[in-house]
N, C-alpha and C positions, 0 to 999 in steps of 0.2 A: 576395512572401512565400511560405514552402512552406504547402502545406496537410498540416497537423499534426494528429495524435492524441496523447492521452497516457496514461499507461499510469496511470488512478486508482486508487490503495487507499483513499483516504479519512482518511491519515495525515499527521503531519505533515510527512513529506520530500516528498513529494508535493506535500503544499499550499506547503512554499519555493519548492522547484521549478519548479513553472505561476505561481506568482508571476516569479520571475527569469526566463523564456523569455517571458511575456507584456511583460517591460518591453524587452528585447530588441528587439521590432517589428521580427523576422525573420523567425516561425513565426505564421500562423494557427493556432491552438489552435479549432478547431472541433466538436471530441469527446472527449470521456472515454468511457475505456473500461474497465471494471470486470470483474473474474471474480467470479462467484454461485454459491453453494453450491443450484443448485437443488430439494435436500432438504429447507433449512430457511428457504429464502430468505434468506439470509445474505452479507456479503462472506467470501469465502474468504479466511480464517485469521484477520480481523480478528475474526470473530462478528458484526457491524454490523450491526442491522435494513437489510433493502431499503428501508424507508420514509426512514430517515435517509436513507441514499446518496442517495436522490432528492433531499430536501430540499436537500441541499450542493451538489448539479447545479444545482436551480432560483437556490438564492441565488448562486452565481460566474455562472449565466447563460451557461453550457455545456452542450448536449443530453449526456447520459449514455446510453452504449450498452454491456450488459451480455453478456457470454458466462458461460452456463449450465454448471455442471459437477456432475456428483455427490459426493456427499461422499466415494466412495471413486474417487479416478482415476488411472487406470497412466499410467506416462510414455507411452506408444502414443497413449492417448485423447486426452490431454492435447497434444500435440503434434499430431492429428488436428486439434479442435476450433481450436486455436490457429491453424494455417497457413490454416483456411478462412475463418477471421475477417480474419486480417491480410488474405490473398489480395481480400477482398469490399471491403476499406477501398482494395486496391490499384486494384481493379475502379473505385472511387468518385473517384481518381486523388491520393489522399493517397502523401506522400512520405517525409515523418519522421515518429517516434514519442518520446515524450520519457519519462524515468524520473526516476525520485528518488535512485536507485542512489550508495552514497558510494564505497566499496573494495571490494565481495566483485566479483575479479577473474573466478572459475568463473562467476559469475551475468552478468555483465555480455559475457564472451565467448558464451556459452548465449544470450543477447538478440541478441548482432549475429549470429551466425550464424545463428539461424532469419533475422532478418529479410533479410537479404541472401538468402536462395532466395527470397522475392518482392519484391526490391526495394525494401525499406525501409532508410531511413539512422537510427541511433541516435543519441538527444541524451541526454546525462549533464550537468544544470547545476551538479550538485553535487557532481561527479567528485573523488575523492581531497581534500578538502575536510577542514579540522580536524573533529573530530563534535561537540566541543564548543564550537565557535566553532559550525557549522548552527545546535547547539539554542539559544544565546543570540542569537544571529541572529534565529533565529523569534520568542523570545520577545521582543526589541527591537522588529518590527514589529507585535505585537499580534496574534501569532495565539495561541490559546485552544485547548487539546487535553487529553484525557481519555485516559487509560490503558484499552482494553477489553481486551487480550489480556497476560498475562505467562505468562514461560516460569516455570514450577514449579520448573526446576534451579535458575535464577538468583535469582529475586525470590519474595518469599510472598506471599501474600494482600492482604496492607497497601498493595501496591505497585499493584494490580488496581484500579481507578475511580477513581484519582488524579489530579488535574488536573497538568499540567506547568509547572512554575515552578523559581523561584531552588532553592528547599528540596528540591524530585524529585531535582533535580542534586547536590544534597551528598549524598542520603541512599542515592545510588546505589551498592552497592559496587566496591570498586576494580577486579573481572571482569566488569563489566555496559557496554556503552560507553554513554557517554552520548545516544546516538541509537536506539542495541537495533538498528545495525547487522549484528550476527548473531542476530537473531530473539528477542533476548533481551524485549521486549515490542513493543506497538502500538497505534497510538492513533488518537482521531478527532478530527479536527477539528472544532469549529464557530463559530469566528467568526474573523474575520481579514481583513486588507487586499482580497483577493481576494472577500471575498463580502459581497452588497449589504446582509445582516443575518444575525444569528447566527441560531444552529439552535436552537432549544429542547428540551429532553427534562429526563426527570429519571433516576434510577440507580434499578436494577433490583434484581434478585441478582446474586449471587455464586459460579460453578458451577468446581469443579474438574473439567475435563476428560480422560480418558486416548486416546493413540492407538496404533495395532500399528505397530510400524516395519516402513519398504517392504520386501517378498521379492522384490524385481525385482531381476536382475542388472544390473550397472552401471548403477543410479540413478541418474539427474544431473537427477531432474524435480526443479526448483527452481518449484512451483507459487506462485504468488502471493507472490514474496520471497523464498519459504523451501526447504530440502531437509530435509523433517520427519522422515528416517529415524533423525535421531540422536538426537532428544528425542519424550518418550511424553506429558507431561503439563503442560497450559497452564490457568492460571487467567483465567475470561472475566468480565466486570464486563456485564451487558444494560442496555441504554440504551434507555429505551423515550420515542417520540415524545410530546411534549406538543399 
């Protein structure tokens, strides 16, 4: 078997994803590995308490290993921090890394090319995949996810701390993909085939957020999923631990 990493967001293509590669019995999946808003203690871009992310490590019964970023990071940084982490995994003699990734072809090229300057092979289990077949997929195996992040272009308020079901999928508009493949939302897992018991929390508020689009020349930092230069404002739903 490779000795594998995977690349955690704590969402749900993610959590298909380490589902399908674990049934595989090809890759040890021996670490998650998560980027943190070490500002707010947060997952990056999700908004996700650290406390939860923990929790979803303990219950799949995966140590979680986190890289630290500031809330504000240049592709330089970001790419800095990133190569010395994979480089430390490479050091530890891991070979593959696996995503949740469906179609954004720029983002998936961005992954294999860093990884190949230290020797990493890329796993895509959901590669070009229907997006609406993934989310009924997930929802067929009993995973259970909550809406914490939506894009303010696409979706309103309404759409922010929603659980994902039959009804999210109709009420999605016909520019949204059913997956929020292009960042159009994100979500948290917490209960599902992969983990030994659900997470508990209850919902929080409800924060409209704005961001400065990047002034970096050729931007192609796709931090944590996303290339946030082209949208300013995302609605967060706070999940607080029980």
């Amino acid at each position: 078997m490779y000795k594998t990493y995977f690349n955690w967001s704590s969402g749900k293509d993610a959590s298909l994803a380490l589902y399908k590669i674990l049934e595989q019995k090809k890759y040890d999946v021996s670490t998650l590995l998560t980027t943190v808003n070490q500002d707010y203690g947060r997952v990056s871009m999700h908004g996700l308490r650290e406390e939860l992310l923990d929790q979803q490590a303990k219950s799949i019964g995966i140590p979680i290993e986190k890289i630290k970023l500031p809330a504000q990071v240049s592709m330089d940084l970001y790419n800095q921090v990133m190569k010395k982490s994979v480089m430390q995994l490479k050091e530890r003699e891991y070979t593959h890394c696996v995503f949740g990734d469906i179609f954004l072809e720029d983002l998936r090229n961005y992954r294999e090319d860093q990884l190949k300057k230290v020797g990493i092979a890329a796993v895509f289990p959901l590669w070009k995949k229907n997006t609406k077949d993934v989310l009924l997929e997930s929802l067929n195996l009993g995973f259970k996810a909550i809406t914490v992040c939506v894009n303010a272009k696409y979706l309103d308020e309404t759409f922010c701390g929603r659980l994902l079901d039959h009804e999210f999928l109709n009420d999605l508009p016909n520019n949204v993909d059913p997956c929020g493949e292009n960042g159009e939302f994100h979500t948290f897992v917490f209960d599902g085939p992969i983990f030994n018991h659900p997470i508990n929390f209850k919902i929080g508020e409800k924060v409209l957020r704005g961001y400065e689009p990047s002034k970096e020349e050729n931007d192609d930092c796709f931090v944590d999923n996303e290339d946030l230069s082209w949208d300013t404002s995302f609605w967060y739903c706070d999940l607080i631990p029980k």
